[in-house]
C-alpha positions, 0 to 999 in steps of 0.5 A: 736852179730849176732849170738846172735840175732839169738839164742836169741828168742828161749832163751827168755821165759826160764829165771829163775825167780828171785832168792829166797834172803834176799837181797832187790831188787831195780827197780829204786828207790823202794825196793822191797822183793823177798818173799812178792813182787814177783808179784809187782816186775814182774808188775813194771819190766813189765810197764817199756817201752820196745824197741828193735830191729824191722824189716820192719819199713819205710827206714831210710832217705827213702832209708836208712835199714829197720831194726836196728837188729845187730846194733840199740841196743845202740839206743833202750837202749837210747829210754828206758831211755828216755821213763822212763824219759817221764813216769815219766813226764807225768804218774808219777813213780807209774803208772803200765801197766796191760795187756788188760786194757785200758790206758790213752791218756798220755800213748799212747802219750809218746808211739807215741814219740818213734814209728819206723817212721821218724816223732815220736820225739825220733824214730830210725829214728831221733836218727840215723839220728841226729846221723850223726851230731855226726861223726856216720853213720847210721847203725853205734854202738853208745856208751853210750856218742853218744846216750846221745848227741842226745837224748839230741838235739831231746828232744829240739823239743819236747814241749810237754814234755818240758824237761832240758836236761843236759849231765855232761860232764868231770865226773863233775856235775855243780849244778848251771848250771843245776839250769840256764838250768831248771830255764831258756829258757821260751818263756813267754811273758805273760800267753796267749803266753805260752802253755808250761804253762799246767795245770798239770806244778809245779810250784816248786813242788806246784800245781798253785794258783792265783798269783803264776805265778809270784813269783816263777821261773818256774823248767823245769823237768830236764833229767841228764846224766851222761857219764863215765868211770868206769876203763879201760878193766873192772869195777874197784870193788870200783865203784860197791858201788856208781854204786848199790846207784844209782838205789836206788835214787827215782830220778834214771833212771837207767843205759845204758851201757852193755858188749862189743858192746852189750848194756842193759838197766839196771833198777836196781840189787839184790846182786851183779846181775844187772837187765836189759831189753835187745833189742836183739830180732827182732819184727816185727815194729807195725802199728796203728790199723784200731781204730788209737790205737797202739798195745802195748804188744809188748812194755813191756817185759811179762818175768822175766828180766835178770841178769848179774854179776855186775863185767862183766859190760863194764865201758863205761856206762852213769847214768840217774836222773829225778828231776820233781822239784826244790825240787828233785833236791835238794834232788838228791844233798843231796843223792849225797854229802852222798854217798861220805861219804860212806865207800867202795864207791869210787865217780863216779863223782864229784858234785860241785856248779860253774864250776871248772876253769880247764874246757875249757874256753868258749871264746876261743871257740868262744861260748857265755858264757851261752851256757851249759858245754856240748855244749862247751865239746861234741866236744871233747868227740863226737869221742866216748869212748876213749876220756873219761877221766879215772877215777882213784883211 
């Protein structure tokens, strides 16, 4: 992995441009033409945010490494998703990134939550740091499930952005668990008592009105996570099918996974190559300008992305949907029940409405009954890959 990271700067502009195909490109729920849309898929590609390795940053914990290179790649992937989450949340999925021209405040807000220093809500700093938590020593690899966890407990502090995260655990999504997590936890007592109450929040995918307040329940915007396992050494083929639909849902996220030890963020594919943004190269962390403007470029990846083969992907992977509402949720499910109807697509996972009686019960863990399956599951799957369960055919 070090020896790549070396080499890996003096590669980074030769990539080929993409391949001239029939077949459609996806980039997280669009579709795209290689022939007409070229310049649009570039433009999409390059708004996606970009984390990687970064050097001479604030000491970790203060006397912790000042540079992630070798180790942090897992944790940059894990900042991608959720940076995807957030722009999705705060600047919609249409929003583009132009270079030199002037962003919103949403943008350099959802930026500033993922800075190389101790007090951004999703920086390196926090995620290694609450990571400890997790059995996982700072500096150590995290796997996909790791990264989920925590992200997952760091997104409870950040207000602004009021998210439902939830982390399927055991292959298996709950349908009314999600609907409990993202229809509850608001401290309302009244109007007035609550900020999280924004003029831009839907009501169920209705702007507000007059009245509205009360009649409908407020949906928090859900981030899912979907940890797996998709074969023991390698990716078992009849998953390659399910694995392609998911970045072609509006509501994906895409995917965090990679080849062994080295993580990619994967937003889409075209045939049978996986697209991807890659964290293997060290820049320099950034400092707010003398304006308090941050510099951004180095935040988006300016060169056609990279491609692997589908098959060479390592199985430990974890999946991401956003549901901004109620409605999108709904529909995820809708999708979900159709891809199982799909011949040559074996399932991923499982989507049933109640928990299955065969999870642990939550009275012998002494935990109280609404707190979610992930909560009650993370303490046995937190030692890593090797505690999931193997899918089998």
């Amino acid at each position: 992995l070090f020896l790549a990271t070396l080499t890996y700067d003096t590669l980074r502009f030769e990539y080929e441009d993409f391949p001239e195909t029939k077949e459609p490109v996806w980039i997280l729920g669009r579709k795209y033409s290689v022939f007409t849309e070229k310049e649009e898929i570039l433009l999409d590609v390059t708004s996606r945010l970009w984390f990687t390795y970064r050097k001479n940053f604030p000491a970790i914990g203060g006397t912790g490494p000042t540079s992630d290179t070798g180790w942090g790649c897992m944790l940059r992937c894990g900042q991608m998703i959720f940076a995807q989450a957030l722009v999705c949340r705060h600047l919609g999925r249409d929003w583009r990134w132009i270079k030199g021209k002037r962003q919103m405040d949403n943008y350099f807000n959802v930026l500033n939550a993922f800075i190389d220093k101790k007090d951004s809500y999703y920086s390196i700093h926090q995620i290694a740091q609450m990571g400890v938590g997790e059995g996982k020593s700072i500096g150590q690899w995290y796997g996909p499930n790791t990264v989920a966890q925590v992200l997952k407990k760091l997104a409870t502090f950040d207000t602004w952005s009021s998210l439902a995260v939830h982390i399927a655990m055991d292959n298996t999504v709950v349908m009314e668990e999600i609907r409990r997590l993202c229809q509850s936890n608001l401290p309302c007592a009244g109007a007035a008592a609550c900020p999280a109450l924004e003029s831009d929040m839907l009501y169920n995918g209705y702007p507000e009105e007059p009245g509205l307040r009360e009649r409908l329940v407020l949906w928090k915007p859900l981030v899912l996570l979907i940890p797996l396992r998709l074969g023991l050494t390698e990716i078992n083929e009849a998953y390659i099918e399910t694995l392609k639909h998911c970045f072609m849902m509006p509501q994906s996220l895409g995917v965090i996974g990679g080849k062994p030890n080295s993580a990619h963020y994967f937003i889409g594919y075209v045939g049978e190559e996986l697209i991807y943004l890659d964290p293997h190269t060290t820049q320099p962390a950034v400092e707010p300008g003398d304006s308090g403007c941050l510099p951004d470029e180095s935040f988006h990846c300016q060169h056609p992305p990279c491609r692997m083969s589908i098959a060479e992907l390592d199985p430990s992977i974890a999946v991401g949907f956003f549901c901004n509402t109620e409605a999108d949720f709904n529909d995820w499910c809708q999708q979900i029940k159709k891809l199982a109807l799909v011949r040559g697509a074996l399932p991923m996972f499982e989507l049933v409405e109640r928990q299955p009686s065969h999870f642990s019960n939550p009275d012998v863990l002494n935990l109280t009954p609404d707190s979610s399956d992930a909560d009650r599951l993370e303490r046995f799957f937190d030692s890593e890959d090797e505690d999931f369960e193997i899918l089998s055919l």
